[in-house]
VOGU-3710 file (C-alpha; in Angstrom, 3 decimals, decimal comma):
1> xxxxxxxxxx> 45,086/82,688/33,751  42,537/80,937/35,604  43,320/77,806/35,518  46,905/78,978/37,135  44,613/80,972/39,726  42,804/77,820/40,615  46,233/75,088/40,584  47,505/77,809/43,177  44,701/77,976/45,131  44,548/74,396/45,470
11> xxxxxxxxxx> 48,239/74,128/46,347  49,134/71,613/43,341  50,927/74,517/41,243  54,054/72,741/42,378  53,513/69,954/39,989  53,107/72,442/37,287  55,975/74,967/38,154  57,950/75,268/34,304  53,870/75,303/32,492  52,673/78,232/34,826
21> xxxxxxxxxx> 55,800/80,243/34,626  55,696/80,335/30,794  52,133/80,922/30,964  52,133/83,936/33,275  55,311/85,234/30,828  53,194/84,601/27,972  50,131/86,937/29,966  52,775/89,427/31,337  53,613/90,121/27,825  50,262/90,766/26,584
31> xxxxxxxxxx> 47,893/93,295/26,518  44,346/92,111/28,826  41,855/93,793/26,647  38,872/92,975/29,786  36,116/94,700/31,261  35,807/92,316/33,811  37,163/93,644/37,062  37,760/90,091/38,324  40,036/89,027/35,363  42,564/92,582/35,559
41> xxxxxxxxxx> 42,857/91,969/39,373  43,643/88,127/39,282  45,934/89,088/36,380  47,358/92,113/38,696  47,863/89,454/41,403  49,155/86,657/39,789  52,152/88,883/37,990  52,928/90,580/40,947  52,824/87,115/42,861  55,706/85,968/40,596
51> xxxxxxxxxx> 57,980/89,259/40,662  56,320/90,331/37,170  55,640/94,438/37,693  52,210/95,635/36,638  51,476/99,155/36,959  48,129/100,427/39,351  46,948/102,116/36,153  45,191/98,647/35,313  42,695/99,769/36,863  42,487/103,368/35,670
61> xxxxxxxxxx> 39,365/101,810/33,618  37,082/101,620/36,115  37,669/104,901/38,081  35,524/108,109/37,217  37,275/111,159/36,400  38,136/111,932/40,444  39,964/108,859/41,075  36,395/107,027/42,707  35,394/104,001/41,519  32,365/103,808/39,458
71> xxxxxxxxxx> 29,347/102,356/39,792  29,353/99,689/37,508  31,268/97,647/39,810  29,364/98,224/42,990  27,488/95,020/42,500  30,093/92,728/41,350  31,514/90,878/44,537  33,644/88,437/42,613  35,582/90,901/41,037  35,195/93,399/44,324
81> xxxxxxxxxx> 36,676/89,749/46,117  39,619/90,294/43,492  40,325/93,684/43,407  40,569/93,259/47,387  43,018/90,267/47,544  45,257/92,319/44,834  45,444/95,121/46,570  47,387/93,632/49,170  50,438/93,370/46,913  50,778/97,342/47,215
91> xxxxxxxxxx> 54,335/98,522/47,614  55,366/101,737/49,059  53,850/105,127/47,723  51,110/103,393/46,091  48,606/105,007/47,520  45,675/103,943/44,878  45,849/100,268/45,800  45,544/101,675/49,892  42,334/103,355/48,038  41,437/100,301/46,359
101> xxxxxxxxxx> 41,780/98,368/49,599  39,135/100,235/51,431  36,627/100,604/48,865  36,761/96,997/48,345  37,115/95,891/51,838  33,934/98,477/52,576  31,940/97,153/50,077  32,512/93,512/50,710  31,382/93,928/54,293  28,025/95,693/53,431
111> xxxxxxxxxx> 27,211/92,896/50,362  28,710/89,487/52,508  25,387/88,529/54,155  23,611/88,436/50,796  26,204/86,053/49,143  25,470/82,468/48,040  27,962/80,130/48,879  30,915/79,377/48,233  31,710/83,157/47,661  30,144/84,090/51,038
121> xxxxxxxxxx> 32,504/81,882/52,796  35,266/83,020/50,770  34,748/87,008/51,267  34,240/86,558/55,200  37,614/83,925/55,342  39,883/86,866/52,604  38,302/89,785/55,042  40,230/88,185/58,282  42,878/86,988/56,527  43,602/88,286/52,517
131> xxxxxxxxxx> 44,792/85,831/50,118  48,533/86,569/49,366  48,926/86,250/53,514  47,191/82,866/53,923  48,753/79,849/54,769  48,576/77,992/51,485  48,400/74,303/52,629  45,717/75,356/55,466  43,910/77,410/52,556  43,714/74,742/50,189
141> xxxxxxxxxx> 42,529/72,579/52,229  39,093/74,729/52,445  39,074/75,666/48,792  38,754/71,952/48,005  35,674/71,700/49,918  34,539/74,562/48,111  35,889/73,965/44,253  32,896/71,721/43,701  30,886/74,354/43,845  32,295/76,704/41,556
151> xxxxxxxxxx> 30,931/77,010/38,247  33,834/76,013/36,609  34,991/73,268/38,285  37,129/70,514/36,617  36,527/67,380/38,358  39,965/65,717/37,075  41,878/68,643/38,847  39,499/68,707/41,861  40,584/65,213/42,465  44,441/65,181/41,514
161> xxxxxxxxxx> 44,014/68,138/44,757  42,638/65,471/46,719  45,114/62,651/46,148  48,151/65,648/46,280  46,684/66,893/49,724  46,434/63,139/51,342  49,482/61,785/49,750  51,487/64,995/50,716  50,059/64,606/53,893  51,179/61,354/54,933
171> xxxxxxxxxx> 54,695/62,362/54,243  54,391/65,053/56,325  52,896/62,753/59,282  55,943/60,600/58,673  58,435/63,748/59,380  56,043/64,738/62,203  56,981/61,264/64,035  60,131/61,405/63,388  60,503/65,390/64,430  58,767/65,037/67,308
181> xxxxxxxxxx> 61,078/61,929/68,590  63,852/63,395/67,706  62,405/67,029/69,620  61,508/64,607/72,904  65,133/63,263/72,832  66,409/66,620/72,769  64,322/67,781/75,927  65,003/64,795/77,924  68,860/65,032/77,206  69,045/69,242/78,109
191> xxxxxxxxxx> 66,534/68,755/81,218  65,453/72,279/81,007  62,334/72,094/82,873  61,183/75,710/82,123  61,512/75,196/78,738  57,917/75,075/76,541  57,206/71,994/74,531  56,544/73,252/71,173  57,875/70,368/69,214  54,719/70,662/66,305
201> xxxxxxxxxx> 54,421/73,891/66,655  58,351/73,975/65,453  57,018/71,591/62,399  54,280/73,803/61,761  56,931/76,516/61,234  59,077/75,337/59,156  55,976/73,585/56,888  54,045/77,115/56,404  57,655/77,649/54,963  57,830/74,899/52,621
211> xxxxxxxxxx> 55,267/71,823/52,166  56,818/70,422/49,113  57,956/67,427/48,954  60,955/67,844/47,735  61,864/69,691/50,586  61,969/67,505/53,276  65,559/67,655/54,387  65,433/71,522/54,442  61,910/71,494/56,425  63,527/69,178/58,844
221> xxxxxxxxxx> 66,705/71,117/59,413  65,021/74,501/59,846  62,409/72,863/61,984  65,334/71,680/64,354  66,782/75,187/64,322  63,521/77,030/65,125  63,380/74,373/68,282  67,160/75,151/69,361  66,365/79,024/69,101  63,150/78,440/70,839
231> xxxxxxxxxx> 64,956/76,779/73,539  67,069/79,586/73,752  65,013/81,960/73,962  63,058/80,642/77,117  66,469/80,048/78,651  67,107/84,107/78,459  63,521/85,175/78,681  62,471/83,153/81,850  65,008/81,264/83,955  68,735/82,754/83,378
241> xxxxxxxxxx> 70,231/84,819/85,898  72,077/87,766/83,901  75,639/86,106/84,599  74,159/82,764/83,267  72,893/84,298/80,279  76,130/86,498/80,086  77,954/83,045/80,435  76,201/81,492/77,768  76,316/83,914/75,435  80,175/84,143/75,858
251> xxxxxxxxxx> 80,316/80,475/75,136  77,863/80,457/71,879  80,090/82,665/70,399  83,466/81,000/70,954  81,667/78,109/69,518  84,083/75,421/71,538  83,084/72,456/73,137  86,010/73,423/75,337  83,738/76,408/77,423  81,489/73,738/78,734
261> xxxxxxxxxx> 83,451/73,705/81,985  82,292/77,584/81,951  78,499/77,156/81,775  76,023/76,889/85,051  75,660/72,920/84,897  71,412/73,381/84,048  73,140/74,488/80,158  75,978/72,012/79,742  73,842/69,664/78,089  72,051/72,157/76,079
271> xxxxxxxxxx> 74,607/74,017/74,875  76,372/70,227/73,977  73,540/69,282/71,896  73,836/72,899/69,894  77,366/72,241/68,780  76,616/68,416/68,002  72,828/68,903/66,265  75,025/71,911/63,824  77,780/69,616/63,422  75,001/66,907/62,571
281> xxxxxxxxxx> 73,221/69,263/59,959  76,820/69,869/58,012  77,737/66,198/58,061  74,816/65,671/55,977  75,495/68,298/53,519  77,200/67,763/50,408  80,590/68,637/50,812  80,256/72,172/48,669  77,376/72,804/50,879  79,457/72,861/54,218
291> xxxxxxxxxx> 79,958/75,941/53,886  76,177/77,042/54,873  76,405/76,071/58,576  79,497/78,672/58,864  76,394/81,307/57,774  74,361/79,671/59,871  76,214/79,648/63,179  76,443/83,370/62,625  73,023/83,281/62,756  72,855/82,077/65,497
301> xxxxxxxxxx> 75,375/83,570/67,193  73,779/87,134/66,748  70,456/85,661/68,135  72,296/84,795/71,279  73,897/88,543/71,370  70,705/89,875/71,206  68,185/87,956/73,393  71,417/88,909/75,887  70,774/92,803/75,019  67,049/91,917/76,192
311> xxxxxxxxxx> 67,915/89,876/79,391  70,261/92,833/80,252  67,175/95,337/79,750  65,012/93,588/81,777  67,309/93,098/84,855  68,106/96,496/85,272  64,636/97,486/84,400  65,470/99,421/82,015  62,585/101,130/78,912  64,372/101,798/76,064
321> xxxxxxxxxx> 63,027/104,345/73,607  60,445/102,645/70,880  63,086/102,905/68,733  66,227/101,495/70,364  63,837/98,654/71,555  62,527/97,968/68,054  66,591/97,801/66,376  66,644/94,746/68,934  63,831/92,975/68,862  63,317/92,777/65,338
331> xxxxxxxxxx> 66,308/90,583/65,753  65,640/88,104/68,369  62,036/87,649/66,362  64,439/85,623/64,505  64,023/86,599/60,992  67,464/86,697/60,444  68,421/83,247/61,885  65,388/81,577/60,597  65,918/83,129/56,938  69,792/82,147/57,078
341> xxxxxxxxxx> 68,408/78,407/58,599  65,353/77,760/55,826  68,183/78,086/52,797  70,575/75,320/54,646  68,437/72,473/53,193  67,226/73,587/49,623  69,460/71,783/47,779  71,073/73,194/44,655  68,613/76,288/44,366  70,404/78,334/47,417
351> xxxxxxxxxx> 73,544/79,617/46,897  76,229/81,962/48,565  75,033/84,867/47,141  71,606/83,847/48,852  73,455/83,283/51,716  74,675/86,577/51,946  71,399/87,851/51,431  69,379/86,211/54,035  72,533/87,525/57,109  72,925/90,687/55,829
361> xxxxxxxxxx> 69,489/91,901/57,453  68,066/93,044/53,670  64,954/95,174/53,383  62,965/91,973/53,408  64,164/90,290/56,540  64,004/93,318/58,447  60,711/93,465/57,486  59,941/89,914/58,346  61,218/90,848/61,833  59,270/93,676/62,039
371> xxxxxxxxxx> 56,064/92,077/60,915  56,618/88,882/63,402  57,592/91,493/66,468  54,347/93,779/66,217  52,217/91,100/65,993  53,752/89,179/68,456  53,861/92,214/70,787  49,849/92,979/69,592  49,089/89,995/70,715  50,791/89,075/73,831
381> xxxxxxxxxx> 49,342/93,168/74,954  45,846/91,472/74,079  46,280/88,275/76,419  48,133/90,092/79,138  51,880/91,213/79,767  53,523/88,047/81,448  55,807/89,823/84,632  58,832/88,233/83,183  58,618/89,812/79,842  60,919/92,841/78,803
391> xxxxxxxxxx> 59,215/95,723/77,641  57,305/95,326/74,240  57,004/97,802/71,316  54,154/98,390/72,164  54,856/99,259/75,998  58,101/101,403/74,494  55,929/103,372/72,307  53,064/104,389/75,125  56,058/105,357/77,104  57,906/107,599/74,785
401> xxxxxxxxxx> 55,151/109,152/73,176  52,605/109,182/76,273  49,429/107,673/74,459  47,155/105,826/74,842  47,247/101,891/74,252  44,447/101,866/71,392  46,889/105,025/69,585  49,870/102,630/70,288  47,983/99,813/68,494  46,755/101,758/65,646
411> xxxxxxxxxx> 50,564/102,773/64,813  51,800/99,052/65,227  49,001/97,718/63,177  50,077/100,796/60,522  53,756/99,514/60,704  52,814/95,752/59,876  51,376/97,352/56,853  54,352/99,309/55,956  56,544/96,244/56,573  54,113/94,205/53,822
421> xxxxxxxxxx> 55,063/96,738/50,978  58,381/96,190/51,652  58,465/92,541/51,404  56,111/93,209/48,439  58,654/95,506/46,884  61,498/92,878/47,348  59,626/90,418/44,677  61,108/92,970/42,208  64,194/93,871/43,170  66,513/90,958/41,588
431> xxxxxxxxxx> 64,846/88,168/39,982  67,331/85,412/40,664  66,365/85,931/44,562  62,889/85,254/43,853  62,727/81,989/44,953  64,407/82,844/48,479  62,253/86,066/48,893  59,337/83,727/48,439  60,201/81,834/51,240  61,024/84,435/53,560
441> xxxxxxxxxx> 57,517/85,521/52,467  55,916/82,365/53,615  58,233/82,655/56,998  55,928/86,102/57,297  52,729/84,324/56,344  52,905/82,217/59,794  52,382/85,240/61,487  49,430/86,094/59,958  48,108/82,730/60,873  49,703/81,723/64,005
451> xxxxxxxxxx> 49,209/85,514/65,593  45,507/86,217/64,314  43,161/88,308/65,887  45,511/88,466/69,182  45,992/84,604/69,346  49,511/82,874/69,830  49,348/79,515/68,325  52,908/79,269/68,632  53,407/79,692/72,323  50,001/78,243/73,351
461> xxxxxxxxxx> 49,329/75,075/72,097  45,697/75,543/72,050  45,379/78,573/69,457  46,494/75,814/67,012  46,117/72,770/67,697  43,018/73,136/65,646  44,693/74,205/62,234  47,454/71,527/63,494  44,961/68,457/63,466  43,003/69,685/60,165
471> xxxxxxxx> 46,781/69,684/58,545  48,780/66,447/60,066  45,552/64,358/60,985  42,501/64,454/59,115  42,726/63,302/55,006  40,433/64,807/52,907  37,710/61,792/52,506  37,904/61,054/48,173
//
């Protein structure tokens, strides 16, 4: 069970994928007969981690008879550190993990200053940012600094993470290049000048998403989605007049080269080099796999028909109600497109019933929306409301319910929550989605990262371009 723990947290588990599901099969079918706090929650964790249910009542065994937890544990920060991390794979109604998750988180805060290292570092880095919500590349990357340290370190594993991290990591420099020429074309064909270069932040996207290698075609394709969409977006958010973007919404769902004629002459180009980068994407698709684009191009479509719905709001200035607003928004976060668009490249694993999954705006997607528009929202309220923005969530809410902003906040931050337990839920509904659920998981994990503490490393460069150069640039030194 370790071992699995520690091939995870180093991000080489997917060299080890058929060993670690037998072994966790093998561990969900027997009975943990522990004291240790630390082993039931990594055990709690891991099985819920990989869709395996395990009941709350684990840790029944170190609760008093009124539900508190004793205090035997008090002064056991490992296995407080464990308890914590596992909480976070509550679903709804489980209100004993929320418990769990307070205690822990309390106790953590009053014992980190007396920690050795490298559990100090650990506790502060899981009290920002818990475990199951890190980015796991970016969080490898400091666990191998700090492996060395641990007690049980195996040196062969410590440097098979090494060689996996630089090798890995070279490939992904080589996409990088060839992204980012392939992005610059695009901008100097389209000539939108408003448009914001986000070319790596794209990659970065579509690699919290997937960092395998074996996924290279599918990182690339989504990656040139996410830039299309992104360039959409500013098109309807900053510069369109409401009969451009009316225009070019009518001509993204006919879907005909034959509109171009139609379109303000700034979005010939752009809307050109839509049809031909799709048409692109199915030609190199196996012919059985042509299908996906058809799913795909819906995606998009309904992306287009709602960043309209938001243009239209803003130009008549009008505030919807929270609700109304949120129905929306959640949609042009892009969950939907983006979890139709990371399937398109995944080879044999994705199929049509996946398809239909991902566009039919399931529990989990929704909830991906919802996740990437609070935080989103949170954090563009905490760097200032740009005057061409349409009103946020957050601004909805204060308006409907006349409250204050830090009330507004507190029931955003509460709905990010509730949107977790649903994606955590999802990991159990049908096992044969796992695998597709897991990625729309990591598709939620960028916002934990890229949207931290109020930051946008997705629309300003410089609230990533840290994390970026640690990732693409910098080899771990052997």
């Amino acid at each position: 069970m370790k071992l699995v723990d520690t091939l995870e947290h180093l991000s080489i588990d997917h060299h080890f994928e058929g060993h670690i599901a037998t072994a966790l099969s093998n561990i969900h079918g027997a009975e943990l007969d522990s004291s240790s706090l630390h082993d039931v929650a990594l055990r709690f964790r891991l099985l819920r981690q990989h869709g395996l249910w395990v009941s709350p009542d684990e840790f029944d065994k170190f609760k008093e008879a009124d539900g508190t937890f004793n205090d035997e544990i008090m002064s056991d920060p490992r296995g407080l550190l464990s308890l914590y991390n596992a909480s976070y794979l509550l679903i709804p109604g489980e209100v004993e993990l929320e418990s769990a998750m307070l205690f822990s988180r309390h106790r953590l805060q009053t014992m980190v200053n007396g920690l050795a290292s490298p559990l100090a570092e650990q506790v502060r880095r899981f009290l920002q940012i818990p475990l199951p919500r890190t980015l796991k590349r970016y969080e490898a990357l400091q666990y191998i600094a700090e492996y060395k340290m641990e007690q049980e370190c195996n040196p062969s594993i410590l440097e098979l993470a090494k060689w996996d991290y630089n090798l890995l990591q070279l490939a992904h420099q080589t996409e990088l290049k060839a992204f980012s020429r392939w992005g610059n074309g695009l901008y100097e064909e389209v000539g939108l000048s408003y448009a914001r270069d986000r070319i790596v932040e794209c990659y970065l996207w579509s690699f919290i998403v997937y960092y395998e290698q074996n996924y290279a075609p599918a990182r690339i394709i989504l990656a040139k989605l996410v830039l299309l969409a992104s360039l959409l977006d500013d098109t309807y958010d900053t510069y369109a007049t409401l009969e451009d973007s009316q225009k070019l919404n009518v001509a993204i769902q006919r879907w005909d080269m034959g509109v171009i004629p139609l379109l303000p002459d700034y979005l010939k180009k752009y809307y050109a080099r839509v049809m031909d980068t799709f048409k692109e994407i199915e030609d190199e698709l196996k012919q059985d796999d042509k299908y996906r684009m058809t799913y795909c191009r819906k995606g998009f479509q309904t992306l287009s028909s709602y960043y309209l719905q938001e243009a239209e709001w803003f130009h008549r200035n009008y505030m919807p109600r929270f609700q109304e607003q949120v129905n929306v928004s959640v949609i042009t976060s892009g969950s939907t497109t983006l979890s139709v668009g990371l399937l398109v490249g995944m080879g044999d694993e994705a199929n049509n019933e996946a398809f239909e999954w991902a566009i039919g705006c399931t529990d989990v997607v929704m909830a991906c929306g919802k996740v990437t528009r609070f935080m989103d929202d949170l954090a563009a309220f905490k760097r200032g409301k740009n005057k061409m923005d349409v009103p946020s969530s957050l601004e909805c809410y204060i308006n409907e319910h006349n409250v204050t902003s830090e009330v507004a906040i507190t029931v955003l931050d509460g709905l990010v929550e509730d949107a977790w337990k649903t994606i955590n839920r999802e990991r159990f509904v049908c096992p044969t989605l796992l695998p597709f659920v897991n990625r729309v998981i990591n598709l939620t994990t960028s916002m934990s990262v890229l949207f931290h503490d109020g930051g946008d490393g997705y629309t300003y460069n410089k609230d990533s371009e840290g994390m970026i150069e640690k990732l693409f640039a910098k080899p771990i030194p052997l």
